[in-house]
Structures are given as C-alpha cells and as structure tokens.
N, C-alpha and C positions, 0 to 999 in steps of 0.2 A: 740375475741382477742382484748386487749385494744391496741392503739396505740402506748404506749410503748413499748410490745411487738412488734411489726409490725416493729420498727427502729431496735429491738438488733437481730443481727445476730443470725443465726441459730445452736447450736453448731454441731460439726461433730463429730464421732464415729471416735478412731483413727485406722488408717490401720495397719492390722495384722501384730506383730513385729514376722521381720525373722531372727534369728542370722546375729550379725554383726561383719564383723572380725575385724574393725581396731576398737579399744579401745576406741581412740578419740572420731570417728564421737558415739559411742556408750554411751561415758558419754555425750556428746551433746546434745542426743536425749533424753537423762533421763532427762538433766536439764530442758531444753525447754520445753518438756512434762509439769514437773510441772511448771514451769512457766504459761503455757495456762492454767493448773488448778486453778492457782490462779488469773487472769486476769477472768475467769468464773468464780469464786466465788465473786470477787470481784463486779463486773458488775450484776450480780446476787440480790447484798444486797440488790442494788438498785431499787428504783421504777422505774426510768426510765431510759431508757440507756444512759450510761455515753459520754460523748462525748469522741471520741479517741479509743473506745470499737473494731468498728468493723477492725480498721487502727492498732490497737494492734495485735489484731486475726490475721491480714494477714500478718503481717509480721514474727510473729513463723511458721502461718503455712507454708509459702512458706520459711523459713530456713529448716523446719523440711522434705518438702519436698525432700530437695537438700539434706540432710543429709539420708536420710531412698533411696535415688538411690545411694549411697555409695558414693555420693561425696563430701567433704569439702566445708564451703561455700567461697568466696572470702574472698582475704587477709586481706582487710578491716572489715568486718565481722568478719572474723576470729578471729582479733585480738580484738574485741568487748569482742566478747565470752571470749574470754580467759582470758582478763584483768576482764571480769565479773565474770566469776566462781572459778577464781585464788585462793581464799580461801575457796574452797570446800574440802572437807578432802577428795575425791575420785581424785584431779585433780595433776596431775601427771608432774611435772616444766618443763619436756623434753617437751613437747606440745611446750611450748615457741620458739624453737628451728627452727620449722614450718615456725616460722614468718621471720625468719634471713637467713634462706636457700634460695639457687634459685629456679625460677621456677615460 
C-alpha cells in the first residue's frame, strides 16, 4: 500500500436502503448519495489524496446518517440543502416551507 493510499480514507459500502416515507429526507438521501460518488471519483483521479477528502466524506456521511434514522437534518443544514438542490428537477418548492414554519 503506497502512502497515498494509507492518507485517503477507506470507502464504505452504503447501508441497506429501507423505504422511506417522507419524500424529502428521501430525495436528500439520492442527492447526497451522488454527491459522495462523485467526491470518490473525484479523489480517486488523484495520485494522492486530496486534501479536504476525508473532511468531505464525513460530513455527507454524518448528513446521510441523520437522514436514513428519518430524521431531517438542522435548520441550518437544512436550508444548505435546499438552497443547494433547488434546481433539481425532482425538488419540490413546498420543501421551502420547512424552513419558515415553527419548531
């Protein structure tokens, strides 16, 4: 194993998708997804690991976590997401709504 390898994190196999009922957290978890596939492709090209690599990695995967126990992540977050995938053809403008309500 050259040293390179030995810095880029290990990828992980993702955990079995269970039907999920709220819509939302479920295009979340499709985007994210690809998202980590292309942050591993990307890091991949490379000879050596990218800085920032494995500090990417953890932060979908501890979204994706919060997402896949059915829960939404913070409002902060949330509205990350939202303003980021806003022009997904699958993303649905009521989402928005989440952020202005109480609670």
């Amino acid at each position: 194993m050259s040293r390179a390898d030995a810095r880029r994190p290990s990828p992980r196999r993702p955990a079995a998708r269970e039907p999920v009922a709220d819509p939302l957290v479920e295009f979340l978890i499709d985007r994210l997804s690809e998202d980590l596939a292309r942050v591993w492709t990307r890091g991949e090209a490379l000879d050596d690991a990218r800085p920032g690599l494995p500090a990417q990695v953890a932060v979908i995967d501890e979204l994706l976590g919060t997402l896949r126990a059915g829960r939404l992540p913070s409002r902060p977050d949330l509205r990350m997401l939202l303003y980021g995938y806003g022009t997904h053809p699958d993303y649905e403008s009521g989402w928005a709504d989440l952020l202005s309500s109480s609670g």
